[in-house]
C-alpha positions as CSV (number, residue, x, y, z in Angstrom):
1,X,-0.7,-22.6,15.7
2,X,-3.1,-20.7,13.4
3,X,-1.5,-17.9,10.9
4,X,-2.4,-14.5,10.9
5,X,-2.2,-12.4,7.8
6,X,-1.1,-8.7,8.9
7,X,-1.0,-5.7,7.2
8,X,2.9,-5.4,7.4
9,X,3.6,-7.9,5.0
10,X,3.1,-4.8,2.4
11,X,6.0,-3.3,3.7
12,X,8.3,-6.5,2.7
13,X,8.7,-5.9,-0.4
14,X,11.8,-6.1,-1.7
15,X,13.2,-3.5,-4.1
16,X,15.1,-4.1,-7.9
17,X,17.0,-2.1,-10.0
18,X,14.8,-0.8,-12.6
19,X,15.4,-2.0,-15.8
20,X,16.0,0.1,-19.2
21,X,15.2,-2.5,-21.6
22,X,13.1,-1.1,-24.5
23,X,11.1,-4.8,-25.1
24,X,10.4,-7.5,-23.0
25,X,9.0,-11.3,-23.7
26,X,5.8,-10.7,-21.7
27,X,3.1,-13.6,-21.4
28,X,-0.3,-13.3,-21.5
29,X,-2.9,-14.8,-19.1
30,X,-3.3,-17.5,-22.0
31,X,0.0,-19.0,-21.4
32,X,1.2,-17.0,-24.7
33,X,4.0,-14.9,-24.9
34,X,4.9,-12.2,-27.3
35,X,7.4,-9.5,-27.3
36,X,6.2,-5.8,-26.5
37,X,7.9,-2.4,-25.8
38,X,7.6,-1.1,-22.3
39,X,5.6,2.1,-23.7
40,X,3.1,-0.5,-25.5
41,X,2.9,-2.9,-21.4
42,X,2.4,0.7,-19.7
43,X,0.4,2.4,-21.8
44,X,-3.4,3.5,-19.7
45,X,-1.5,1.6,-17.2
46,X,-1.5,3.0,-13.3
47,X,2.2,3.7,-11.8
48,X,1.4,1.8,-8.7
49,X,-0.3,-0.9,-10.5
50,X,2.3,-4.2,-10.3
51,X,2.1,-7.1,-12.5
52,X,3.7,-10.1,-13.9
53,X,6.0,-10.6,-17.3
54,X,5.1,-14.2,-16.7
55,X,3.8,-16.9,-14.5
56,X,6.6,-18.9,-14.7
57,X,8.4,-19.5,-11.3
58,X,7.6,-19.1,-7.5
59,X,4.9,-15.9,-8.1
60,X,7.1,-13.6,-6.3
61,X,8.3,-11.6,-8.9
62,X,6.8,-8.3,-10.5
63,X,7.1,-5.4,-12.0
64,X,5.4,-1.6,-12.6
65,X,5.9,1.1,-14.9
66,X,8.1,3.6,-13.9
67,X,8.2,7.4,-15.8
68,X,11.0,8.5,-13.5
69,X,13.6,7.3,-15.6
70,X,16.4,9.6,-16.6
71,X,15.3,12.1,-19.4
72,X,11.2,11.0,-19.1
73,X,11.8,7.7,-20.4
74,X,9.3,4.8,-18.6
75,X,11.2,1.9,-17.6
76,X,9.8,-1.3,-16.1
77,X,11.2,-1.5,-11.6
78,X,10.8,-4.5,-10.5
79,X,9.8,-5.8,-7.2
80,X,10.5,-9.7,-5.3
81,X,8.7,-10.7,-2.2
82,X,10.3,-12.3,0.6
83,X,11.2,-16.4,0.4
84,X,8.5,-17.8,1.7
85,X,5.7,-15.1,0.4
86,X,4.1,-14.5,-3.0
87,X,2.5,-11.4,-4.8
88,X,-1.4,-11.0,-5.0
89,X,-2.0,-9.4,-8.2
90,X,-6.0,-8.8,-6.8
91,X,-4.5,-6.8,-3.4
92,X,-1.1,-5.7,-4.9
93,X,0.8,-6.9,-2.0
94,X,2.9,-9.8,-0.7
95,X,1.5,-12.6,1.4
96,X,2.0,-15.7,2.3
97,X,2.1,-18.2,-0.8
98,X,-0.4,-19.9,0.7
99,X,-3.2,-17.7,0.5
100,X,-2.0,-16.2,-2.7
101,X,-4.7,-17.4,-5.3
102,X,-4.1,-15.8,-8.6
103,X,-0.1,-16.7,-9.5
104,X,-1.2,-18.0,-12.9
105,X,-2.7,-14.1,-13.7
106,X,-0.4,-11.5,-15.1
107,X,-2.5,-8.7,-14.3
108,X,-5.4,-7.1,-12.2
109,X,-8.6,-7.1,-14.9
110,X,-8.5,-3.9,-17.1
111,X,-11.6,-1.4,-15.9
112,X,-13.4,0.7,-18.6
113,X,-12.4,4.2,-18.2
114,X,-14.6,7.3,-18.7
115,X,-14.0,8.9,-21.7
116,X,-13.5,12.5,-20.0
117,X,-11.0,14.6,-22.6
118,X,-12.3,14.8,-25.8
119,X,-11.6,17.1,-29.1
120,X,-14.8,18.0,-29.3
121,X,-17.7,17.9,-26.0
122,X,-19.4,14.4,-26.5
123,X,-21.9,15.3,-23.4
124,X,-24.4,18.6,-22.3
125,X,-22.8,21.0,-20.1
126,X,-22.3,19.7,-16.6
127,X,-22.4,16.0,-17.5
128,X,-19.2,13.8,-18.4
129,X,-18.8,10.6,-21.1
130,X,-19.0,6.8,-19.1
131,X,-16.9,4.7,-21.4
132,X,-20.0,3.0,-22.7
133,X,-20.5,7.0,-24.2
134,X,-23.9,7.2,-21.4
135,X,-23.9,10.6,-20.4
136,X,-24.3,11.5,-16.8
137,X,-23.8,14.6,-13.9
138,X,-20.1,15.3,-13.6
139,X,-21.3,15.6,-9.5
140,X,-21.6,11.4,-9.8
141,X,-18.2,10.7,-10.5
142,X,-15.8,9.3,-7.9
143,X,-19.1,9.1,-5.5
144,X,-18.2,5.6,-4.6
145,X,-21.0,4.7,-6.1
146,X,-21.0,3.4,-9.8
147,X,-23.7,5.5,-11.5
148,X,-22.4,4.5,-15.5
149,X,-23.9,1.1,-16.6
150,X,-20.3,0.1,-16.9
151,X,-19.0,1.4,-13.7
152,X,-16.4,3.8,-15.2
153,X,-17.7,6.6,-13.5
154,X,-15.4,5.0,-10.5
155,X,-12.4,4.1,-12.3
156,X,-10.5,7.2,-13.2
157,X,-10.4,8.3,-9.5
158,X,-6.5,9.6,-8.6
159,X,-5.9,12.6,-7.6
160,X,-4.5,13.8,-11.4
161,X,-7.9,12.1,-13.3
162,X,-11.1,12.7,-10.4
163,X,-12.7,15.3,-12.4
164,X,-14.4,16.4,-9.2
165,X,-10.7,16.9,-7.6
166,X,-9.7,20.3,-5.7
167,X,-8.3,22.9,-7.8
168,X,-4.5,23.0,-7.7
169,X,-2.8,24.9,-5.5
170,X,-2.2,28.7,-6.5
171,X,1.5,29.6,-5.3
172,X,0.9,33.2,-5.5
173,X,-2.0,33.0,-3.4
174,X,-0.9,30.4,-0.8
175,X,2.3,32.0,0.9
176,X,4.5,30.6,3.6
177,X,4.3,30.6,7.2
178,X,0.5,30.5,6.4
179,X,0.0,28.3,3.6
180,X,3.0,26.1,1.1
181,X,1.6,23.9,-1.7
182,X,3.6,22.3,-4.5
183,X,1.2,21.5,-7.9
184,X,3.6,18.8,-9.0
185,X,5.1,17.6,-5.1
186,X,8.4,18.3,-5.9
187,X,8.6,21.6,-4.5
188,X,10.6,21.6,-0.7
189,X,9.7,24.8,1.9
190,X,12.9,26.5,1.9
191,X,13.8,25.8,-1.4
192,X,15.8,22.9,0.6
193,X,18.0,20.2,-1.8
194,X,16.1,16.9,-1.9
195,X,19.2,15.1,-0.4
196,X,19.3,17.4,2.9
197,X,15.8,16.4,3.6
198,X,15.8,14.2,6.0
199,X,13.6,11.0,5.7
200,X,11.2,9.2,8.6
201,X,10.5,5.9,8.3
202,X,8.3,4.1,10.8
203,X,7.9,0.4,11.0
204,X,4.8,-1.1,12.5
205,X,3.6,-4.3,12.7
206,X,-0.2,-5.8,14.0
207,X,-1.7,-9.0,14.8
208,X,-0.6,-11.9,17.0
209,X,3.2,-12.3,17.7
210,X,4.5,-15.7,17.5
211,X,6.7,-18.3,15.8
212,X,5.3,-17.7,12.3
213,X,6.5,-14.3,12.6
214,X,9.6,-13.5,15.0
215,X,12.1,-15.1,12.7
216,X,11.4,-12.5,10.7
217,X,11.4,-10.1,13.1
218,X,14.8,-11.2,13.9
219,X,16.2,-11.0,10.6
220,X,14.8,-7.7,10.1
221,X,15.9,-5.5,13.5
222,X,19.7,-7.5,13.3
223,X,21.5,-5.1,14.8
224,X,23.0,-4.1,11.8
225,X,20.6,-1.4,10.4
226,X,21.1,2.0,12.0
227,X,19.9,5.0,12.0
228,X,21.9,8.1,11.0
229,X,22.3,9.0,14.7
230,X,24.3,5.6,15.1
231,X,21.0,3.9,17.4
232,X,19.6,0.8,15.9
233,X,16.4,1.0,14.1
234,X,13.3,-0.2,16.1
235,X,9.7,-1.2,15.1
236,X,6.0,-0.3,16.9
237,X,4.3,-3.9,17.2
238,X,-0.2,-3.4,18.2
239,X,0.0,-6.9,19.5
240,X,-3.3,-9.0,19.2
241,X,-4.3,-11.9,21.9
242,X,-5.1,-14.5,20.1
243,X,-2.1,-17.0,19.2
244,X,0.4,-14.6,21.1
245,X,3.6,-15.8,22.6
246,X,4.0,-13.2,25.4
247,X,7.9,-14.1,26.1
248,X,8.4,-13.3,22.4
249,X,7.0,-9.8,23.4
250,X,8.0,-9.4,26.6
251,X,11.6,-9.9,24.8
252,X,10.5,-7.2,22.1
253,X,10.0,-4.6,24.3
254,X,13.3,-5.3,26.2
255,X,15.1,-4.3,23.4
256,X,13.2,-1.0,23.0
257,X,10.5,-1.9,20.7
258,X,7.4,-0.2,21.4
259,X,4.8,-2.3,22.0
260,X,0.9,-1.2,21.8
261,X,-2.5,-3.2,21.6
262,X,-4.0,-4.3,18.5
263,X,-7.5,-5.6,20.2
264,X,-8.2,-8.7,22.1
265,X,-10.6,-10.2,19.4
266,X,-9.2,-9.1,16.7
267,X,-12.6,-9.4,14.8
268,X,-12.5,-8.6,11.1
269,X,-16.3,-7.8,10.8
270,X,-16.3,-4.3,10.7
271,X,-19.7,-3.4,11.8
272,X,-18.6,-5.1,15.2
273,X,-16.4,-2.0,15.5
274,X,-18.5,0.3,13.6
275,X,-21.8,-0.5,15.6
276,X,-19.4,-0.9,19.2
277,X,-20.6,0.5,21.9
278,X,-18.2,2.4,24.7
279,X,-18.1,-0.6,27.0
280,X,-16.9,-3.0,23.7
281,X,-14.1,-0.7,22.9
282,X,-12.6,-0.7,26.7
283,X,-12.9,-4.5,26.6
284,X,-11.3,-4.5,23.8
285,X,-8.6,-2.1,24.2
286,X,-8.0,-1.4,27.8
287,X,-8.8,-5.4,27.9
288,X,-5.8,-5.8,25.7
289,X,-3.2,-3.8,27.7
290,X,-4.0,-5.1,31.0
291,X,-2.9,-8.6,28.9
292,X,-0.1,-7.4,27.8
293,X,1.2,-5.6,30.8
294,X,0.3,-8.9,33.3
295,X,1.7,-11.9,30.7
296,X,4.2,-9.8,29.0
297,X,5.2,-8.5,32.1
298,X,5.7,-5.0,31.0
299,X,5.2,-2.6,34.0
300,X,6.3,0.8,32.9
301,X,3.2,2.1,31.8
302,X,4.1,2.2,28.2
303,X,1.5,0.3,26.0
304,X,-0.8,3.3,25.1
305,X,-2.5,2.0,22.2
């Protein structure tokens, strides 16, 4: 039976202790190694960017720079897929080893950067610096479309380095019940302590259920992770046709997993979905459920989508 790679697999990740060493032995894409600080492996280096100290063992194992630490110190958290899965350093996620193609890289490739803050203005009014020091409308960056010869104009796009980014938020103008920002996201309405706010996790899962899959499913919804309430955690599973065992999900949704529809074809060009017309998307989708509800024998009128 064929595998399916699902989007869920991101969500396996399994969470370290964050480390407060000062240097670690890091190893280069060479096969080299060399000691560095962790301000010298993080520096111009994203927070959600993961990589590798080394290629040595079973590619599951990874770290990121973390400026959370106690008194602004960065500190490398470290991250381990699940046995059986490996890290992609290209998609920065966790999939199955086999399809996992770059275990001996440490790191995504470094993109040029623009050169945007500078002691003195390097470009006329109204146009920014490409790394490359080309000079070009500040309207072009962050268009999706790389107008620099070195395609830097689309690498400093987060929401603290777009230059074409919304202003932030003015407090004195934006006042509850009508309006609540917070410039830094730390702010709570309500002035509420971060540990009475409660937290909402959702777990969802798409693509064909089946025995490459529902041990894990098991393992994860044991029965022995609850929610504050006392009620066992449960998951929302959009189930594709293709390769589906329909006891499997039949036996999901009797223990009060919601269960929804994914597509029948599960196509992954996206101009067949793009370019659909009406009657494609009610084969696919209404198509789906009427599956579901007949093989999985779920008669409740719950699969909604």
């Amino acid at each position: 039976m064929a595998r399916t790679t699902t989007s869920w697999l991101a969500l396996l990740l399994l969470f370290g202790a964050a480390t407060a060493l000062t240097r670690v032995r890091r190893q280069d894409d060479g096969g080299e190694a060399d000691d560095q600080s962790i301000d010298e492996l993080c520096d111009q280096r994203p927070p959600d960017e993961y990589f590798r100290l080394s290629t040595d063992g079973d590619c599951r194992d990874v770290v990121r720079c973390d400026q959370a630490g106690e008194n602004g110190i960065t500190r490398l958290a470290s991250v381990r897929c699940p046995n059986g899965l490996a890290f992609d350093i290209e998609r920065q996620t966790c999939d199955w080893r086999t399809n996992v193609k770059n275990c001996d890289r440490v790191e995504k490739p470094r993109k040029v950067l623009p050169i945007l803050k500078t002691d003195e203005p390097v470009c006329p009014e109204g146009k920014l610096s490409c790394g490359n020091g080309e000079c070009i409308e500040k309207e072009l960056f962050c268009n999706d479309k790389p107008d620099c010869k070195d395609e830097s104009d689309e690498n400093a796009c987060t929401v603290e380095t777009d230059p074409n980014r919304a202003p932030d938020c003015d407090p004195t103008q934006c006042v509850l019940p009508d309006c609540f920002c917070s410039a830094d996201g730390t702010r709570i309405p309500g002035s509420i302590e971060p540990n009475q706010v409660p937290q909402m996790i959702t777990l969802t899962f798409n693509g064909a259920v089946n025995v490459d899959n529902i041990d894990l499913y098991e393992d994860i919804f044991n029965g022995q992770r609850n929610n504050p309430n006392g009620c066992q955690i449960r998951g929302t599973f959009f189930v594709s046709h293709k390769y589906t065992n329909y006891s499997a999900v039949q036996d999901l949704h009797r223990r009060g997993h919601e269960i929804g529809v994914f597509s029948l074809t599960h196509k992954d060009d996206p101009n067949y979905w793009t370019q659909g017309s009406y009657d494609d998307w009610l084969a696919e989708m209404a198509g789906a459920r009427l599956i579901i509800e007949r093989f999985a024998n779920i008669t409740d009128g719950s699969i909604i989508g």
